[in-house]
C-alpha angles and dihedrals in degrees: 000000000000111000124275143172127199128261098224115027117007099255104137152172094304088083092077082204100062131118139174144224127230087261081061081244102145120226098259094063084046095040085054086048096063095042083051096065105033085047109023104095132184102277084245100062091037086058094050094056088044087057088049097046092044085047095049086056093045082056113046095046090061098171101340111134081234125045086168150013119225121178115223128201104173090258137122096269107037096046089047089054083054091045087047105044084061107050078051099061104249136139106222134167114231097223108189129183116210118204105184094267109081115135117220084251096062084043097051090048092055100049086044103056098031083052092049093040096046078234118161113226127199108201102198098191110203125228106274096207093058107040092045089053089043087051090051091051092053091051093043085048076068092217132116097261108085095127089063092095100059090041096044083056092039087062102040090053092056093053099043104043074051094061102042087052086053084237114165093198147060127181123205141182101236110140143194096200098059108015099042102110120050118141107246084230093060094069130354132174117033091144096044107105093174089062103052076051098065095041090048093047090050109041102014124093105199131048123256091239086162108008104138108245137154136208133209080260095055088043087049088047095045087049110032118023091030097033101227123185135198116201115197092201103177084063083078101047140058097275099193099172088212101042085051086049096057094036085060096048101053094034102049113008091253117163126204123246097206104254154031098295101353091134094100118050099229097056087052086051094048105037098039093042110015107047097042095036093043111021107031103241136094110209085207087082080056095051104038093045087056092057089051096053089055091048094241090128132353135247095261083060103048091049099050083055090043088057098060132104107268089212142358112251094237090056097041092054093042080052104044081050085048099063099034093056081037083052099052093238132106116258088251101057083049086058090051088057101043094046100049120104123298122242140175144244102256083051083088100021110050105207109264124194086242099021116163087253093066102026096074078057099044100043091039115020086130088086095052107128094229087048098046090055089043088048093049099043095043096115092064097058081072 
């Protein structure tokens, strides 16, 4: 495919997926068009079913310590939920899963804000031995996909500190305005256990004995048996990425850590050198086109970010000797791996008509966030 940029926002042809209209406009700005108008509401309208939401949880908590679950990271989104859920009146419990990886930024943003907030937080430290020898295994698997892992935990201790505390909603910080575009090539499977199963069995060396996982029974039981629900509550408000930034700084002391996800060591490592070194593609075009699209910055602007430097040399060789010696290997064993031939995905996981990747879609795509606005709204489409 010969190179090509889009018209509109500065996603390109390193998303092998990509395709383009006349107007030389690619599918993902078209593709957030059409979510904008089947989920973008008056203000107005947004704020009552906020209300009605906030009021349900209220509800439904009666005098329980916790009416709701948030996960915090120490980033932008996930510190402004907590900031949010407050100022709504809410009792939530702060639930964080450390990995091993968090820089003293992401640790400081997250004591700061839960201490201002009078917020509890539940640290649930995962087993070092495991997931070292689980991350190995991704990067020796030689796809994209090495932060499944973190996110495939992240997700199974939600649900399941939820459910001990006997806790009917989580609130995430999923949102339409700033994580709407990212190519399905870039990243698949984070809920496919199966599939961390079959990386682990073939490259990995030790047995996940506590690894947090979940199944499509455990998903059926969550939200089913146990009614879960996942609120996606800056879908209802104005999300502006900068005015958050500078809320959270003067509000709680937070620092930024200088991009999408940067507050653990190891996903800076992998998204700002792996990915583009290895595997051809920067996820900052992903982020920053969704941010012009809704019109949070313009084009002039994302492609003056998309043209620095990802890393000085000096750090990223003082890193790159960090998480090799974190990692138990030599730095040249590290280089093997991260030199040997890309693949994909689908290399380990041949496409099925009802594969894991589609069926949490399929069975519950009424919680999906998008869906759940569109369900609740739907009055007003009349």
């Amino acid at each position: 495919m010969n190179y090509q940029i889009c018209t509109r926002c500065i996603m390109d042809t390193s998303d092998p997926e990509i395709f383009f209209s006349e107007k030389g406009i690619c599918n993902h700005c078209e593709l957030m068009e059409q979510k904008a108008l089947r989920y973008t509401f008056p203000k107005e309208i947004l704020q009552n079913h906020l209300d009605s939401i906030i009021s349900e949880i209220k509800s439904h908590g009666g005098n329980k310590k916790y009416n709701c679950l948030i996960g915090v990271s120490g980033g932008v989104d996930s510190t402004y939920v907590a900031y949010l859920v407050k100022k709504l009146g809410l009792r939530p419990l702060a639930v964080h899963l450390d990995n091993g990886w968090n820089t003293v930024t992401s640790i400081s943003n997250i004591n700061n804000a839960l201490k201002t907030l009078d917020i509890d937080l539940l640290t649930i430290v995962l087993d070092w031995t495991e997931f070292r020898d689980i991350q190995l295994s991704f990067l020796k698997a030689s796809t994209p996909d090495s932060e499944i892992p973190t996110d495939h935990a992240i997700y199974a201790v939600l649900r399941k500190v939820a459910s001990e505390n006997n806790i009917k909603y989580i609130i995430d910080g999923v949102n339409y305005a700033t994580e709407t575009i990212m190519p399905k090539s870039w990243s698949q499977g984070y809920s496919d256990w199966k599939y961390i199963k079959i990386l682990q069995n073939k490259y990995g060396t030790c047995k996940l004995k506590t690894y947090p996982h979940y199944t499509f029974l455990n998903l059926f039981y969550y939200k089913r048996i146990k009614s879960q629900k996942t609120i996606s509550i800056l879908n209802y408000i104005e999300y502006n990425k900068a005015d958050v930034k500078n809320l959270l700084i003067k509000q709680l002391n937070w620092k930024d850590y200088g991009g999408k996800h940067y507050e653990s060591l190891y996903t800076r490592f992998f998204q700002a050198y792996i990915l583009p070194t290895k595997f051809g593609f920067d996820k900052r075009r992903a982020h920053l086109s969704t941010l012009i699209n809704s019109n949070q910055i313009t084009r002039e602007e994302a492609l003056k970010e998309i043209s620095l430097e990802l890393y000085d040399e000096g750090i990223l060789n003082e890193h790159k000797m960090y998480i090799a010696k974190k990692l138990e290997i030599s730095l040249e064993y590290f280089n093997e791996i991260l030199s040997a031939r890309p693949k994909k995905y689908r290399d380990y996981r041949p496409k099925t008509k009802y594969s894991a990747e589609n069926l949490e879609e399929i069975i519950f795509n009424r919680y999906n966030p998008f869906c759940y606005i569109k369900r609740k709204l739907k009055k007003y489409y009349h």
